[in-house]
C-alpha beads as a LAMMPS data file, in Angstrom:
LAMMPS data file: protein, C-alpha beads

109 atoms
108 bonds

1 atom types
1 bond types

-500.0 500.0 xlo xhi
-500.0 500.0 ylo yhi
-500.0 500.0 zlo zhi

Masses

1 110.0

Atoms # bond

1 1 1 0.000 0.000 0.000
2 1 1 1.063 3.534 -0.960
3 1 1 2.201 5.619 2.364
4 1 1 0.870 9.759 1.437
5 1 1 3.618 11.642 2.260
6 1 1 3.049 14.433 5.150
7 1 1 2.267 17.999 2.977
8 1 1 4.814 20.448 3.249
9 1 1 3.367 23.399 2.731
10 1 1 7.080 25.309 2.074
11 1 1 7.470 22.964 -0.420
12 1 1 3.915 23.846 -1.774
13 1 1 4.212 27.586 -1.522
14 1 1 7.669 27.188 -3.464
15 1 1 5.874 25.074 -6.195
16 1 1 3.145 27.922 -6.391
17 1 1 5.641 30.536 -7.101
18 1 1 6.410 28.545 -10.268
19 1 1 3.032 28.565 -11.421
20 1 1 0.154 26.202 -12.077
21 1 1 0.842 25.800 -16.199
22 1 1 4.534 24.472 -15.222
23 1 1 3.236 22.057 -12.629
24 1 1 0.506 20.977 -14.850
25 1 1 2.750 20.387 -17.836
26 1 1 6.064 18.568 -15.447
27 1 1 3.724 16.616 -12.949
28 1 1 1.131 15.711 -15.178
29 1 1 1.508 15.474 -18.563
30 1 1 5.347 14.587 -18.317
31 1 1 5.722 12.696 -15.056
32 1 1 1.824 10.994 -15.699
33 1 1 0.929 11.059 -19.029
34 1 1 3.644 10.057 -21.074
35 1 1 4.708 7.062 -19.283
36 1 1 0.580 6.328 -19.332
37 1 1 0.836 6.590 -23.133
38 1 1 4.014 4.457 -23.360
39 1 1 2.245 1.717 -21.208
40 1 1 -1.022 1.458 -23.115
41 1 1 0.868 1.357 -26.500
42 1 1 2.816 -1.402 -25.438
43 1 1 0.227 -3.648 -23.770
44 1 1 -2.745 -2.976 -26.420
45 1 1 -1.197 -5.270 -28.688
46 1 1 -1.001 -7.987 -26.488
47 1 1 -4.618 -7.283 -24.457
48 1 1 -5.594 -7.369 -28.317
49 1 1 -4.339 -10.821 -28.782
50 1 1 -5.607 -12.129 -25.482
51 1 1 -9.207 -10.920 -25.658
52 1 1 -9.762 -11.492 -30.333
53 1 1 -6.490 -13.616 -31.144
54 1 1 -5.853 -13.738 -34.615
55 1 1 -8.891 -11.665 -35.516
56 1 1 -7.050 -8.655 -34.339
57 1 1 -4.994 -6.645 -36.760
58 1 1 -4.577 -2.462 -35.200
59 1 1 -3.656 0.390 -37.498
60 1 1 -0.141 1.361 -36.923
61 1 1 -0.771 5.069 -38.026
62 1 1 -4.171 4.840 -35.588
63 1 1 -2.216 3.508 -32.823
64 1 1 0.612 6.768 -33.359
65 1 1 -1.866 9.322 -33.065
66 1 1 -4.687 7.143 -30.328
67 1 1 -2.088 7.124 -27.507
68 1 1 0.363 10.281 -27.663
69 1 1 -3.077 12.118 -27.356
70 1 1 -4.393 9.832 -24.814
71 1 1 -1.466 10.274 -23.195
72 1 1 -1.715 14.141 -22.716
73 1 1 -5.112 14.411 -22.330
74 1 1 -4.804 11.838 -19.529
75 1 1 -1.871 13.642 -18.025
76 1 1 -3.469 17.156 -18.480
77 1 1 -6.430 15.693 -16.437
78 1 1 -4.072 14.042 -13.810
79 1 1 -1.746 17.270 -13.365
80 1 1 -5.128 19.720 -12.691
81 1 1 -6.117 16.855 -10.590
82 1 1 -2.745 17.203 -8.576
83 1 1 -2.919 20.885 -8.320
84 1 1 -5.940 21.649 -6.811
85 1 1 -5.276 18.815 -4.006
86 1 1 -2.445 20.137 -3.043
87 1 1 -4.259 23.615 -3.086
88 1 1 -6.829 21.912 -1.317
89 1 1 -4.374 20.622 1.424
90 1 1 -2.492 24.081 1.588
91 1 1 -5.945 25.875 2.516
92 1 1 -6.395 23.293 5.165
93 1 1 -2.792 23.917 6.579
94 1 1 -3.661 27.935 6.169
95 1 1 -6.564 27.739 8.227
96 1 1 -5.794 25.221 11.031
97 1 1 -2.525 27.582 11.057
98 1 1 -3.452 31.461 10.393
99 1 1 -0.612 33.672 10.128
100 1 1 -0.721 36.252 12.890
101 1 1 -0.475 40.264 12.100
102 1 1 2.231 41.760 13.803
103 1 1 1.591 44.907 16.101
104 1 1 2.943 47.981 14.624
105 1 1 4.687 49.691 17.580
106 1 1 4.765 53.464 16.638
107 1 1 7.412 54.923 16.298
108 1 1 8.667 57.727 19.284
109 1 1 10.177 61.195 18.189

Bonds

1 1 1 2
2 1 2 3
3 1 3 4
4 1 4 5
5 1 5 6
6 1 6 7
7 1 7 8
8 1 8 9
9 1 9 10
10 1 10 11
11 1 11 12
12 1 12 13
13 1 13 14
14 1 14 15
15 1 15 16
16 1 16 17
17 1 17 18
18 1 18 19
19 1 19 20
20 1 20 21
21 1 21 22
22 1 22 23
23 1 23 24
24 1 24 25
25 1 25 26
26 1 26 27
27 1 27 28
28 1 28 29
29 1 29 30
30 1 30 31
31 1 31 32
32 1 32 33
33 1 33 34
34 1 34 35
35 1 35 36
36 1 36 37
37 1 37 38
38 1 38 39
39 1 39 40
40 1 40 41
41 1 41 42
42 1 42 43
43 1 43 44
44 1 44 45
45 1 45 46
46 1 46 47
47 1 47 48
48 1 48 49
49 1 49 50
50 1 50 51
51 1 51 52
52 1 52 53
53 1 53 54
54 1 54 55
55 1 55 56
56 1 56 57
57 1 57 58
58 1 58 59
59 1 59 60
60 1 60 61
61 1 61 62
62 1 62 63
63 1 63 64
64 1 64 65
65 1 65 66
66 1 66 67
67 1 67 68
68 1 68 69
69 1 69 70
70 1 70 71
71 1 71 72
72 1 72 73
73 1 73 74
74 1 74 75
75 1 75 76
76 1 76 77
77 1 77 78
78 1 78 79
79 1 79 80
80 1 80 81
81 1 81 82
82 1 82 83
83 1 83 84
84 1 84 85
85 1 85 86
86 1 86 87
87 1 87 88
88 1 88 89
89 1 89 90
90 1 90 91
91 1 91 92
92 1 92 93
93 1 93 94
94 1 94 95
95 1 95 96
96 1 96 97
97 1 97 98
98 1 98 99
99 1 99 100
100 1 100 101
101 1 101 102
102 1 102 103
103 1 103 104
104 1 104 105
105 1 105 106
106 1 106 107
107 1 107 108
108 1 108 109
């Protein structure tokens, strides 16, 4: 079983600064939907065999377009996905841990 790692919410605030498009396009499409698309395009064929045998014959220039796009799309929906739970989680850390004003002390002449 998958241990969640405790949320860091420097870490978060320091992947915020680098902006939601970047994370979407490293975490998800790279880190998620690429290896996705590499997966499924290797184990079609053989699903394929298992489940029609000889019957099935795929299009090598359907298969070339089917999974890169797959692939983003699936990473694109897994990398919003990530970013608004770990929004999520940083709201919950901002609220169970509001940042306190400091007193202005004024100033003597």
């Amino acid at each position: 079983m998958l241990r969640k790692k405790p949320f860091d919410p420097l870490r978060w605030e320091a992947i915020r600064e680098k902006g939601r498009t970047r994370f979407i396009l490293l975490r998800g499409i790279l880190l998620v939907g690429i290896p996705f698309a590499l997966i499924a395009a290797l184990v079609e064929p053989v699903i394929g065999r298992i489940a029609w045998g000889a019957a099935y014959t795929p299009d090598p220039a359907v298969r070339m377009i089917q999974w890169p796009l797959a692939g983003f799309f699936f990473g694109l929906l897994a990398g919003i996905m990530l970013w608004y739970g770990g929004e999520r989680e940083y709201e919950k850390y901002r609220e169970a841990h509001p940042v306190k004003k400091k007193k202005r002390r004024k100033k003597k002449k």
